[in-house]
DSSP file (Angstrom, degrees, kcal/mol; ACC not computed):
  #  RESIDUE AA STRUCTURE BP1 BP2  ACC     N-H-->O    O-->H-N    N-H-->O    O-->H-N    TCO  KAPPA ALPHA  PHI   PSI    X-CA   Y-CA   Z-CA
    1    1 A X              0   0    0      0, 0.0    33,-0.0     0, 0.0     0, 0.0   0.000 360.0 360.0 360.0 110.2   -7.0   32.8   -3.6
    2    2 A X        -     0   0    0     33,-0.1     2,-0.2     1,-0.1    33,-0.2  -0.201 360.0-130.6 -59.7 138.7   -6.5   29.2   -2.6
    3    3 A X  E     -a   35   0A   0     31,-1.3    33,-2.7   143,-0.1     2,-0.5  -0.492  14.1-118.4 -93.1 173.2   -8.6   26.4   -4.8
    4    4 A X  E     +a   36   0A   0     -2,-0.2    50,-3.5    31,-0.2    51,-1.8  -0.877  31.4 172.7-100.9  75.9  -10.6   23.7   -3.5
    5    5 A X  E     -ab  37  55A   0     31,-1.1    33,-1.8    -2,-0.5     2,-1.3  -0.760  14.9-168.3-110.0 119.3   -9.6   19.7   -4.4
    6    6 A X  E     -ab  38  56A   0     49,-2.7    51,-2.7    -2,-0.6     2,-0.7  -0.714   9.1-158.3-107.5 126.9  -11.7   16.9   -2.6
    7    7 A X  E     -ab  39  57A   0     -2,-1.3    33,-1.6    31,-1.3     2,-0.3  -0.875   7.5-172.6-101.0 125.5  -10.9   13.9   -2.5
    8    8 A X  E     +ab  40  58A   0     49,-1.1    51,-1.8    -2,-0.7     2,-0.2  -0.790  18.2 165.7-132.4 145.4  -13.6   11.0   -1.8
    9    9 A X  E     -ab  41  59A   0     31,-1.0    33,-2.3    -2,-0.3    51,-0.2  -0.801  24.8-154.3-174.0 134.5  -12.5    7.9   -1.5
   10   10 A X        +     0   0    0     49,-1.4    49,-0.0    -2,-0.2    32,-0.0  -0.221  44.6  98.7-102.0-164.9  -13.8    3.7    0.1
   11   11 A X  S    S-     0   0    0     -2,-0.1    31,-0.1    49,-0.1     4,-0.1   0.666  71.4 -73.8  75.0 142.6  -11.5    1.1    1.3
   12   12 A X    >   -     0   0    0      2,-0.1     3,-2.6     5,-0.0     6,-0.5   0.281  57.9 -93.8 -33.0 136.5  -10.1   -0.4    4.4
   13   13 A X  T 3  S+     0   0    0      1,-0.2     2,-3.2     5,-0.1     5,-0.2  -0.164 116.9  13.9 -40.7-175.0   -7.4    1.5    6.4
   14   14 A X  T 3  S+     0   0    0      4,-0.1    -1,-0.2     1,-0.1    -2,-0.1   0.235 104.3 132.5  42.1  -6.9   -3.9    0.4    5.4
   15   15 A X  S <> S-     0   0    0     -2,-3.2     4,-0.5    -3,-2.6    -1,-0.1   0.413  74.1 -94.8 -57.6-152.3   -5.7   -1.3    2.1
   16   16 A X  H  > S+     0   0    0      2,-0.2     4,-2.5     3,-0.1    -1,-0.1   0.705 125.2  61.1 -94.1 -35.9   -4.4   -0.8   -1.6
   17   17 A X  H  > S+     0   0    0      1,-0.2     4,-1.2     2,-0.2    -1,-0.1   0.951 100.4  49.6 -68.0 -42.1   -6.6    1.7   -2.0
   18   18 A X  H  > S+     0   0    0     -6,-0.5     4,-1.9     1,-0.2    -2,-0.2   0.800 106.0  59.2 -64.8 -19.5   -5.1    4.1    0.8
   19   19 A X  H  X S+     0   0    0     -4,-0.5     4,-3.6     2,-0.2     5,-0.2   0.973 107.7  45.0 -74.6 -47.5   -1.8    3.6   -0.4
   20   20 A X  H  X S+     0   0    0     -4,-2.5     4,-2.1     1,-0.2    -1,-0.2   0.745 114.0  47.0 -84.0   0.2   -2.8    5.0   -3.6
   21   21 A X  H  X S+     0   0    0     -4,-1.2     4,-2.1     2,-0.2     5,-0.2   0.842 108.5  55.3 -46.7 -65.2   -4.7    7.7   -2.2
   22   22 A X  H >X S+     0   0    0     -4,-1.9     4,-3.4     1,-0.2     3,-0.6   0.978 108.7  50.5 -54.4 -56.3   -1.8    8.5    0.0
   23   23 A X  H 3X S+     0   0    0     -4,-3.6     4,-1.9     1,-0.2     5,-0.2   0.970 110.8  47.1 -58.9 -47.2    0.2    8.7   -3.2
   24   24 A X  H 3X S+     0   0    0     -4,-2.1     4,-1.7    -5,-0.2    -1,-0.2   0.829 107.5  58.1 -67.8 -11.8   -2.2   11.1   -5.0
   25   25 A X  H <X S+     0   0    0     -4,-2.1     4,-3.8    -3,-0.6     5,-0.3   0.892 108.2  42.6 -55.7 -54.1   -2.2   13.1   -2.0
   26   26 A X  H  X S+     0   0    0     -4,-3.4     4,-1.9    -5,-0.2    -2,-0.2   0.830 108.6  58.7 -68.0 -15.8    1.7   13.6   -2.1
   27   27 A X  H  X S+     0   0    0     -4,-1.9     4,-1.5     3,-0.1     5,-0.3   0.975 109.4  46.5 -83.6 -33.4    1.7   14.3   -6.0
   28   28 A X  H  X S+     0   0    0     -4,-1.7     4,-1.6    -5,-0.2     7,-0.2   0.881 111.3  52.2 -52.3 -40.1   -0.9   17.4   -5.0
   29   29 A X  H  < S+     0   0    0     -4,-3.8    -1,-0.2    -5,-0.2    -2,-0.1   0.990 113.5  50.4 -42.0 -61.7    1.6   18.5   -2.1
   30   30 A X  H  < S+     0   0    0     -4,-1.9    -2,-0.2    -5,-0.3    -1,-0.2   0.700 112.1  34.7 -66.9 -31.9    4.1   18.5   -4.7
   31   31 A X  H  < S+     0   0    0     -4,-1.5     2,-0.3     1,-0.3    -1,-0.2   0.574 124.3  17.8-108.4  -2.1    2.8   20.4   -7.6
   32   32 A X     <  +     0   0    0     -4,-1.6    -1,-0.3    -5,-0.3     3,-0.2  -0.898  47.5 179.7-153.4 152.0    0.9   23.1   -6.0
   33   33 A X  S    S+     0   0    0     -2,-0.3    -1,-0.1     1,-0.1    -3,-0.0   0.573  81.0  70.0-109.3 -35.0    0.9   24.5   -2.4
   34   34 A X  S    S+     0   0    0      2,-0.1   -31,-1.3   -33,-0.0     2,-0.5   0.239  80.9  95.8 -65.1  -4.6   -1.5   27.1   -2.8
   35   35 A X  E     -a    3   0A   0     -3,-0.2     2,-0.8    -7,-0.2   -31,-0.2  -0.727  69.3-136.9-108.9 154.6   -4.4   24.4   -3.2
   36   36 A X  E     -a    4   0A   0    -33,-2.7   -31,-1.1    -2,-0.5     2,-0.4  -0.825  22.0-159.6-117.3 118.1   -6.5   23.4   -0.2
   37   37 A X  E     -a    5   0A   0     -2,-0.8     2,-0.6   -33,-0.2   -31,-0.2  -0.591   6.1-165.5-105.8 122.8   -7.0   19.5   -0.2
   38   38 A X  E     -a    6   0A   0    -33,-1.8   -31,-1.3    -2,-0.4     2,-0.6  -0.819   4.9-164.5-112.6 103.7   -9.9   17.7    1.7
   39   39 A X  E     +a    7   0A   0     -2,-0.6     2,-0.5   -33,-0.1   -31,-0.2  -0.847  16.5 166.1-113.6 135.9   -9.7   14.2    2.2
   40   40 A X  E     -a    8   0A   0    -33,-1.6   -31,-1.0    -2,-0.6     5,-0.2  -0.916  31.3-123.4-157.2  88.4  -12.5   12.5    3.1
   41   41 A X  E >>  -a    9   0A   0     -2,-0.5     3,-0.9   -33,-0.2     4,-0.8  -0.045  43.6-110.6 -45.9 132.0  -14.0    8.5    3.4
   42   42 A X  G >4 S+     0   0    0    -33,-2.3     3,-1.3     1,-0.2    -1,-0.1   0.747 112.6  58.7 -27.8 -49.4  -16.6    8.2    1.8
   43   43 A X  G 34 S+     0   0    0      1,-0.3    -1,-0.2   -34,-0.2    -2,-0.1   0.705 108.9  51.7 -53.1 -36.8  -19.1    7.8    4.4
   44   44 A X  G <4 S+     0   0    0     -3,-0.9     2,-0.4     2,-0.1    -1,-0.3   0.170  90.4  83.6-101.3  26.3  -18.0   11.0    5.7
   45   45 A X    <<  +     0   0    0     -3,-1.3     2,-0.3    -4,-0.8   -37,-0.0  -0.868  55.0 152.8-115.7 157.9  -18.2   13.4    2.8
   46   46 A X        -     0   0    0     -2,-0.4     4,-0.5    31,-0.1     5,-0.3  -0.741  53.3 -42.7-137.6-172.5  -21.4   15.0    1.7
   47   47 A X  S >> S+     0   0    0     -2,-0.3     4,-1.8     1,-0.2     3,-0.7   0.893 125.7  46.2  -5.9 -76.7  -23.4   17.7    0.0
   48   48 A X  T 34 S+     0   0    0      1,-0.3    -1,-0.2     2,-0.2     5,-0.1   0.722 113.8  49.4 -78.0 -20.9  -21.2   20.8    1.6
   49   49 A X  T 34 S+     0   0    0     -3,-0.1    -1,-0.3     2,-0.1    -2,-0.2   0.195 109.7  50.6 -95.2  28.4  -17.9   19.1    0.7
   50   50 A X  T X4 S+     0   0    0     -3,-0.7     3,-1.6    -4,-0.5    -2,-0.2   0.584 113.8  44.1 -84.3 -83.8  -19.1   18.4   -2.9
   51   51 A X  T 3< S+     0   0    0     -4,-1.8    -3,-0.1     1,-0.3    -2,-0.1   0.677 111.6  56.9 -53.3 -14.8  -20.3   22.4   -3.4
   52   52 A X  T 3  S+     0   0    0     -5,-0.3    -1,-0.3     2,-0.0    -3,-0.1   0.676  90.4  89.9-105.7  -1.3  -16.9   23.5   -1.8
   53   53 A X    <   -     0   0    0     -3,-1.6   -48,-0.2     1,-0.2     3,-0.1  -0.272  50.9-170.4 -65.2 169.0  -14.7   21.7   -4.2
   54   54 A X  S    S+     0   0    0    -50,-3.5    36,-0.8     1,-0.7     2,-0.3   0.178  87.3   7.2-114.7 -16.3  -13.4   23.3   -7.5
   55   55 A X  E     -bc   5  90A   0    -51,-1.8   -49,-2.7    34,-0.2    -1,-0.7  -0.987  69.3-160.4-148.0 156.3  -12.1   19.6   -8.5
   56   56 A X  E     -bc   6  91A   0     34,-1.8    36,-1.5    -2,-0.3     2,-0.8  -0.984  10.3-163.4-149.4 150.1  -12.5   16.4   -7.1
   57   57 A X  E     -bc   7  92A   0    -51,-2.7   -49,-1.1    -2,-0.4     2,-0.2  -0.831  15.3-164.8-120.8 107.3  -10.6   13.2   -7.4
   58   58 A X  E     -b    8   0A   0     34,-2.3     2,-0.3    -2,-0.8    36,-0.3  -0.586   5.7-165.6 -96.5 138.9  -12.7    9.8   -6.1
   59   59 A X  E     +b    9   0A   0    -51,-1.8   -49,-1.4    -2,-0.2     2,-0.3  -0.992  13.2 169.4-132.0 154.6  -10.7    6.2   -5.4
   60   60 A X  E     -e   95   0B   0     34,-1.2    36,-1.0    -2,-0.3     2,-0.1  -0.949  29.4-119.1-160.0 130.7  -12.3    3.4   -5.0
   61   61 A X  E     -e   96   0B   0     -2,-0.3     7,-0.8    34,-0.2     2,-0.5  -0.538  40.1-107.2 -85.1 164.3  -11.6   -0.8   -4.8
   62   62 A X  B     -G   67   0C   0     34,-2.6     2,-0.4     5,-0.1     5,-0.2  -0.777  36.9-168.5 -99.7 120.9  -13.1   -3.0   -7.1
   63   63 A X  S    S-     0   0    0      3,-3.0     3,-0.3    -2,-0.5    34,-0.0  -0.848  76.5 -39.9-107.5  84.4  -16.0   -5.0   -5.2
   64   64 A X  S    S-     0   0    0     -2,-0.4     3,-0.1     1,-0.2    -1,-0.0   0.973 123.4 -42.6  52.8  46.0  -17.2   -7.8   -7.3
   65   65 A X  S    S+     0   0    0      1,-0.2     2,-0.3    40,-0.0    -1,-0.2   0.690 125.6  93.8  89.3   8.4  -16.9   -5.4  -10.8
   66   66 A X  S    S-     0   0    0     -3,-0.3    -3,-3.0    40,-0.1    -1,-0.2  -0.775  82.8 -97.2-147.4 158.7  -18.5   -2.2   -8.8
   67   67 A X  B     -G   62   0C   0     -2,-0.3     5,-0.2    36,-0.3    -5,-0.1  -0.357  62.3 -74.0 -71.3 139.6  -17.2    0.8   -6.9
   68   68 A X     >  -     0   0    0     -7,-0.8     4,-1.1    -2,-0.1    -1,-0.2   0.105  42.0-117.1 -24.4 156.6  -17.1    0.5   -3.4
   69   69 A X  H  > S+     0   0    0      2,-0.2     4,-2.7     3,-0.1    -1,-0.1   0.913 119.4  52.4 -60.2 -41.2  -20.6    0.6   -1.1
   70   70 A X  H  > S+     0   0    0      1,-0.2     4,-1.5     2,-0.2    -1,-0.1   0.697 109.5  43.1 -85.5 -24.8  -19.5    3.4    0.4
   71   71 A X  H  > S+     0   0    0      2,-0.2     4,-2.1     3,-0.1    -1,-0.2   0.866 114.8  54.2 -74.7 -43.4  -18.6    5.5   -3.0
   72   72 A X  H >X S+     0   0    0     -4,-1.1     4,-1.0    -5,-0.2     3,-0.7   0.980 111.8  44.0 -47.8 -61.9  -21.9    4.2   -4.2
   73   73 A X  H 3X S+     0   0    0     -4,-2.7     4,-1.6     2,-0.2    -1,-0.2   0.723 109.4  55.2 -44.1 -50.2  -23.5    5.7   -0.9
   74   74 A X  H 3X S+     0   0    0     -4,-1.5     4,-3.1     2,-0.2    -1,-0.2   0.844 107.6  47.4 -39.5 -56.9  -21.7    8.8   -1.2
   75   75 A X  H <X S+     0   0    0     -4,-2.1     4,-1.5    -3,-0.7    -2,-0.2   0.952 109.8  56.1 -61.8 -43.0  -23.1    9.3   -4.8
   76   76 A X  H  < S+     0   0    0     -4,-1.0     4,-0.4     1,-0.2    -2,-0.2   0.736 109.4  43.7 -58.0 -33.3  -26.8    8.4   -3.4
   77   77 A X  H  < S+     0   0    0     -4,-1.6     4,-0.3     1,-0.1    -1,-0.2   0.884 124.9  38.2 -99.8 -29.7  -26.8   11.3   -0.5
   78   78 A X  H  < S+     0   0    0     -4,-3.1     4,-0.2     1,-0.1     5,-0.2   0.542  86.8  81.9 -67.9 -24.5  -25.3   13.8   -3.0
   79   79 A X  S  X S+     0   0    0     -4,-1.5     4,-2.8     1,-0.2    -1,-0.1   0.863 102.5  29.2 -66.8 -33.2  -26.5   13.5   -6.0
   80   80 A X  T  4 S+     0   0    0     -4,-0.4    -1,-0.2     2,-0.2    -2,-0.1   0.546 116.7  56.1-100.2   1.1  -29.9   15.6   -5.7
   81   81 A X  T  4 S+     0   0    0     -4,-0.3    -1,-0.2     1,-0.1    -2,-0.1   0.490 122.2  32.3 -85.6 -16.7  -28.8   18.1   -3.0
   82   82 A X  T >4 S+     0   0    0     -4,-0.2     3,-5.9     2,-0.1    -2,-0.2   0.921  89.4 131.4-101.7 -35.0  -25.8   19.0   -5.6
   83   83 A X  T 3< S+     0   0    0     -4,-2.8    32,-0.1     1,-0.3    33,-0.0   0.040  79.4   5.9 -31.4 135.8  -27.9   18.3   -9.0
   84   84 A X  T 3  S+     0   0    0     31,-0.3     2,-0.4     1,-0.0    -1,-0.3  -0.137 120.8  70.0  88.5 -33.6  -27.3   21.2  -11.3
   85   85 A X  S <  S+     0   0    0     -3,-5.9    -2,-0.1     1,-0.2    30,-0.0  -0.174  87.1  58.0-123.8  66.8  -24.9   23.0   -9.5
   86   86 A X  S >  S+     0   0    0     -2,-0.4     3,-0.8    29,-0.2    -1,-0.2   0.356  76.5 140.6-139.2 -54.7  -21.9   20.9   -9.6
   87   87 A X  T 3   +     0   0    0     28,-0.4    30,-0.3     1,-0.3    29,-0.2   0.393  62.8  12.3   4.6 111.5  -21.7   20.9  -13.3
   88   88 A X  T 3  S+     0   0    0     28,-1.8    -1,-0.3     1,-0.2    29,-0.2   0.157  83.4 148.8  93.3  -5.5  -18.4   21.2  -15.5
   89   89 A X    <   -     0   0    0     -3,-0.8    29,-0.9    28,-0.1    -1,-0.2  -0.250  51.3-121.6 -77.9 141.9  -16.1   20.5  -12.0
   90   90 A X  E     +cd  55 118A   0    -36,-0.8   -34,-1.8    64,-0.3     2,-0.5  -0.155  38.7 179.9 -74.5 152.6  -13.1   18.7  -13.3
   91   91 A X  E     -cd  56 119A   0     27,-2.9    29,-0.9   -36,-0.2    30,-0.2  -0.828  19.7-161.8-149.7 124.7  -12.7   15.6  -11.8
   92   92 A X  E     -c   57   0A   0    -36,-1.5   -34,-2.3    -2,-0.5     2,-0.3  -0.646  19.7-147.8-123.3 162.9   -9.8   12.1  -12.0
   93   93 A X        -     0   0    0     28,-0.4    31,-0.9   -36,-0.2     2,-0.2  -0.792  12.1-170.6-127.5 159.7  -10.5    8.5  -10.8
   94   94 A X  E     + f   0 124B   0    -36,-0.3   -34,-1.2    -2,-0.3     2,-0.4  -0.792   5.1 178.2-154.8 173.5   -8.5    5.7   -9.3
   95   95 A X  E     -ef  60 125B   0     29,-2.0    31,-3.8   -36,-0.2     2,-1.2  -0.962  26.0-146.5-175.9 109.2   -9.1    2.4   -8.5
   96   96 A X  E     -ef  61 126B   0    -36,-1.0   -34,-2.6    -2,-0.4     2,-0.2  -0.706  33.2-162.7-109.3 118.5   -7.4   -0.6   -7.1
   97   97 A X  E     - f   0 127B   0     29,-3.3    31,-3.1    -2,-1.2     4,-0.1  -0.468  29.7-164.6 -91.1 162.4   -8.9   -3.5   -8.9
   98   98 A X  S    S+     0   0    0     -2,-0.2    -1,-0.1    29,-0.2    29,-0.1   0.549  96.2  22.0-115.6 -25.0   -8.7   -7.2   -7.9
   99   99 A X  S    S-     0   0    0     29,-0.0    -2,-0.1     0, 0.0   -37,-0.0   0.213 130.9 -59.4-107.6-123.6  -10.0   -8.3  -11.7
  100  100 A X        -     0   0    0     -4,-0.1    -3,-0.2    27,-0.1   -38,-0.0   0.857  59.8-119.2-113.7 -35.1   -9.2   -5.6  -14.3
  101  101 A X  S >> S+     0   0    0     -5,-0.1     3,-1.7    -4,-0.1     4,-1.2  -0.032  79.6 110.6 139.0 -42.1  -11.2   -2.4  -13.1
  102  102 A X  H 3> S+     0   0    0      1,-0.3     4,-0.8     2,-0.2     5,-0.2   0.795  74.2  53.3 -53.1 -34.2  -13.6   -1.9  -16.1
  103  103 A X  H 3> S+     0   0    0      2,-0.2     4,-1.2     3,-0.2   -36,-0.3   0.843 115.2  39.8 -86.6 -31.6  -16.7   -2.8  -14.5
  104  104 A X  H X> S+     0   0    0     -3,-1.7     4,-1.9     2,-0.2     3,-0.7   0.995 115.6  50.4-101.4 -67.3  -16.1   -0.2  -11.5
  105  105 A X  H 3< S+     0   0    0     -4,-1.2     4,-0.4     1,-0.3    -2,-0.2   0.298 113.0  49.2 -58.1  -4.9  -14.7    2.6  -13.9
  106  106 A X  H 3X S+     0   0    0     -4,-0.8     4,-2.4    -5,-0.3    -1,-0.3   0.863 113.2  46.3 -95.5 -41.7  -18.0    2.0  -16.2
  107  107 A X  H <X S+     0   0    0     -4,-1.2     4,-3.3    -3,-0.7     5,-0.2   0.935 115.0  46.2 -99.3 -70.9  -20.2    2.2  -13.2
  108  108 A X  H >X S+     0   0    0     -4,-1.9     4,-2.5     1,-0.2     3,-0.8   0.938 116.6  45.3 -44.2 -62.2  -18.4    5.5  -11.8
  109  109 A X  H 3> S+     0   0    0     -4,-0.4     4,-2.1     1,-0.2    -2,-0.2   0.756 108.2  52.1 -61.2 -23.3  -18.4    7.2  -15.2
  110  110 A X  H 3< S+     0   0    0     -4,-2.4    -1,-0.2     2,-0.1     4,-0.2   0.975 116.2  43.0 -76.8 -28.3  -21.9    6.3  -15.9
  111  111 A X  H X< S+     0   0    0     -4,-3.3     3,-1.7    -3,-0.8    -2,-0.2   0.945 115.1  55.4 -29.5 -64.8  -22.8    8.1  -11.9
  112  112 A X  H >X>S+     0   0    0     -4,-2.5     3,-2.4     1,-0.3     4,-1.7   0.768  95.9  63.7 -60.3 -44.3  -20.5   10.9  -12.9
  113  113 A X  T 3<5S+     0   0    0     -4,-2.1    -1,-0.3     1,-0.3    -2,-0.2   0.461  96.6  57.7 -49.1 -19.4  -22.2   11.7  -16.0
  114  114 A X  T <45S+     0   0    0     -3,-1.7    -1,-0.3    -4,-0.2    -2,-0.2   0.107  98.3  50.8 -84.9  14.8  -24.9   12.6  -14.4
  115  115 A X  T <45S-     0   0    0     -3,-2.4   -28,-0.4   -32,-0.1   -31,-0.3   0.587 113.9-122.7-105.5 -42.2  -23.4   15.6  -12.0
  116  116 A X  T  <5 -     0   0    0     -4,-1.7   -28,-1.8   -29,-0.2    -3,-0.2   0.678  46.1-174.6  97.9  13.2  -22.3   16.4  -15.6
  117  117 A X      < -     0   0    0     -5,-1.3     2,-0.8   -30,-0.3   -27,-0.2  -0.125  29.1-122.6 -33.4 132.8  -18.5   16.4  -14.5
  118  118 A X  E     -d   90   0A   0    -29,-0.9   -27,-2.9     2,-0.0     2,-0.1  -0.805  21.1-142.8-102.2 103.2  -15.8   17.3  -16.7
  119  119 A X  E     +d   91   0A   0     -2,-0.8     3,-0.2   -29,-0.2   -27,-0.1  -0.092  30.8 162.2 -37.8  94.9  -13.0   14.1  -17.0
  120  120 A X        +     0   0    0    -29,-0.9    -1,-0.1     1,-0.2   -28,-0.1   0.209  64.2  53.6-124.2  42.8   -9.2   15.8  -17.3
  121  121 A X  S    S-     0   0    0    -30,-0.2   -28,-0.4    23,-0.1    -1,-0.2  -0.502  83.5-128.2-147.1 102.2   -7.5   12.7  -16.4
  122  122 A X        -     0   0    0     -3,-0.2     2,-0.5     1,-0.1   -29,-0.2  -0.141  53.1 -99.0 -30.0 146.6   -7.7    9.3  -17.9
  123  123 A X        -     0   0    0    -31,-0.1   -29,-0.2     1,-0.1     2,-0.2  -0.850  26.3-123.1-107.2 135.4   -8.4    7.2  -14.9
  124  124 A X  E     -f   94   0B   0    -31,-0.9   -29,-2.0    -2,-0.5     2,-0.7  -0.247  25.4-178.8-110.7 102.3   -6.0    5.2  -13.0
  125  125 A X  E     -f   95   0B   0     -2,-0.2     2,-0.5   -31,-0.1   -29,-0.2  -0.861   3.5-171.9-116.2 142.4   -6.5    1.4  -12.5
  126  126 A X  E     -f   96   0B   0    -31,-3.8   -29,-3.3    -2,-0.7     2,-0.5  -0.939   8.1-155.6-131.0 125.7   -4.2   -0.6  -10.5
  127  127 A X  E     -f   97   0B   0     -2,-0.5   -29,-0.2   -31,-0.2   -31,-0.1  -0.867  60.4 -17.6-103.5 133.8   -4.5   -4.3  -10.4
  128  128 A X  S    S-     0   0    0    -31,-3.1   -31,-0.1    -2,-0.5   -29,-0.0  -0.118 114.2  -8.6  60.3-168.4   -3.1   -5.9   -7.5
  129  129 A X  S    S-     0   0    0      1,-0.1     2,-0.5   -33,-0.1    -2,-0.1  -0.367  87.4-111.0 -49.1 129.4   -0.4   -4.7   -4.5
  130  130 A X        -     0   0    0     -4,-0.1    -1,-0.1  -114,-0.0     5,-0.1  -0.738  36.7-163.2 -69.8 122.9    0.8   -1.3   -6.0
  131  131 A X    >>  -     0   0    0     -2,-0.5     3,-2.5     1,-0.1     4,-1.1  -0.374  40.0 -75.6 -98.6 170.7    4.3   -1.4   -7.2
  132  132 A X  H 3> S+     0   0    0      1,-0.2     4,-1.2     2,-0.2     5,-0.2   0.728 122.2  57.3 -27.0 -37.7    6.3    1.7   -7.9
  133  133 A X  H 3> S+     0   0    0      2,-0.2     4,-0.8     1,-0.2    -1,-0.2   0.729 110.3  48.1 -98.6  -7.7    5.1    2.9  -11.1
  134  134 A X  H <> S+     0   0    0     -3,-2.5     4,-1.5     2,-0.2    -2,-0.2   0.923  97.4  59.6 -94.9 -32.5    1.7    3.1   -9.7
  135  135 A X  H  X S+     0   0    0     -4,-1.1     4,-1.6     2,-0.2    -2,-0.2   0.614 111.5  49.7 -18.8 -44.0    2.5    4.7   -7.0
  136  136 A X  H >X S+     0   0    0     -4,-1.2     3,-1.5     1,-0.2     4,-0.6   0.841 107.9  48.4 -85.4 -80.7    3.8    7.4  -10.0
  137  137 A X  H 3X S+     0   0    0     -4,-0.8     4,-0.8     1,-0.3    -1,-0.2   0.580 106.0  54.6 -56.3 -20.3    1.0    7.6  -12.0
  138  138 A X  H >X S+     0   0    0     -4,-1.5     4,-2.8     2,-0.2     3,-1.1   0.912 110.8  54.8 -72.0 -39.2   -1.5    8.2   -8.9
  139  139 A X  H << S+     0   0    0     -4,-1.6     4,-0.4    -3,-1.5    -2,-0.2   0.881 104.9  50.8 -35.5 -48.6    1.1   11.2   -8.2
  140  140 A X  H 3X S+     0   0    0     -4,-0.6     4,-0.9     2,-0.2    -1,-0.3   0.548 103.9  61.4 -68.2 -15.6    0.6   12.5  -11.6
  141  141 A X  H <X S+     0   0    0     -3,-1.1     4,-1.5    -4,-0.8    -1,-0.2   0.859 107.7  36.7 -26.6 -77.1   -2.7   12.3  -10.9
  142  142 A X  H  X S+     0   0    0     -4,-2.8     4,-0.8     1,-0.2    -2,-0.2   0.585 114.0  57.5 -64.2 -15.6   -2.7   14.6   -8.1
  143  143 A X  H  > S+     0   0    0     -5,-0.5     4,-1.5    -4,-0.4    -2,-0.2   0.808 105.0  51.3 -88.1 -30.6   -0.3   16.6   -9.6
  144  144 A X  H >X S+     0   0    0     -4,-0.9     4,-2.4     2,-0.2     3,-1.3   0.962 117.9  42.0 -51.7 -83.3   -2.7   17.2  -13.1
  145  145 A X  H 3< S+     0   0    0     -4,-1.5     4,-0.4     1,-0.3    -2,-0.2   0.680 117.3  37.7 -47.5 -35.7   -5.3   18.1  -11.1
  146  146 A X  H 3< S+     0   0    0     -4,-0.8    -1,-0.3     2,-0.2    -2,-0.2   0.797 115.3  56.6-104.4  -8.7   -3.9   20.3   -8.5
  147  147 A X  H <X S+     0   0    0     -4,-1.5     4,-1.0    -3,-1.3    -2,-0.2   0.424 112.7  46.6 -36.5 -32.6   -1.3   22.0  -11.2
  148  148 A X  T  <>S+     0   0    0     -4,-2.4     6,-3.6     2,-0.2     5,-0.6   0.496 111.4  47.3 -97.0  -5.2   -4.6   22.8  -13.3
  149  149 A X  T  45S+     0   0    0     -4,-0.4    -2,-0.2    -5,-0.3    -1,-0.2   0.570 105.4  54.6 -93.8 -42.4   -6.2   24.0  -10.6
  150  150 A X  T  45S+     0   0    0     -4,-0.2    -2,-0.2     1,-0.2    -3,-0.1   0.837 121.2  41.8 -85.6 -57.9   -2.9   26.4   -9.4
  151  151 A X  T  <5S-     0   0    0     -4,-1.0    -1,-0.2     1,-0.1    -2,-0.1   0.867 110.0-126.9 -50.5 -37.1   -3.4   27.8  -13.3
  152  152 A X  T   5 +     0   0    0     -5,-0.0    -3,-0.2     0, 0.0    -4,-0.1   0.742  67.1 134.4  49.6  43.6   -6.9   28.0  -13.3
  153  153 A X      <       0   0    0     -5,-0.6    -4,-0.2    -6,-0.2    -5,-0.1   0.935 360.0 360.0 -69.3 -41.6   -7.2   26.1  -16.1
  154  154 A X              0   0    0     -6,-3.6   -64,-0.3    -9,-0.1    -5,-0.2   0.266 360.0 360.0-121.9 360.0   -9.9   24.1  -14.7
């Protein structure tokens, strides 16, 4: 039975953010095959791709300390069609900051805590162009998550 991972995610084509998106995409490719990956702009995910995940991995740039508008937005059209029945779905952040990140990774987690998400990844913030070893760790990223997923751990 194939699993579910969605991925929500703001920022400009070709930005900083899609690159590391792109890269957590390839670390999920890479550790399990069996999972079925939806990746989605913000603007265009909702309700029904919330409720089909089993896990979901959000990115987002750092907008003046805050999460994208469009992650914000995301959160706003979902939160009360999905309340309650979301609960426990395992879930990783990244986040290409222009400062340090904190302000947009407090923001998310305080959102998240209300769907009542369960955190299995510390979350990934990358300040400035991403160089190579960010590029790995959003891989490992996708690779936690769609490896824990392949188990059914989560």
């Amino acid at each position: 039975m194939s699993r579910h991972l969605l991925i929500v995610y703001g920022g400009h084509p070709g930005g900083r953010t899609e690159k590391l998106r792109i890269a957590v995409t390839d670390g999920i490719r890479e550790a399990a095959t069996d999972i079925d990956v939806r990746e989605l702009r913000a603007l265009d995910a909702g309700a029904d791709d919330l409720l089909w995940a089993n896990a979901v991995i959000l990115g987002t740039p750092e907008h003046f300390g805050y999460m994208s508008g469009t992650l914000k937005d995301f959160f706003d059209r979902t939160f009360y069609p999905c309340e309650n029945r979301t609960a426990g779905l395992p879930w990783g952040l990244f986040i290409s900051a222009g400062n340090d990140g904190t302000g947009t990774r407090a923001a998310v987690e305080r959102i998240v805590s209300g769907y009542r998400w369960k955190s299995v990844t510390e979350p990934i913030i990358v300040v400035g162009e991403p160089d190579a070893a960010a590029l790995d760790r959003c891989r490992e990223l996708g690779a936690t998550l769609a490896a824990g997923l392949a188990a059914e751990i989560f």
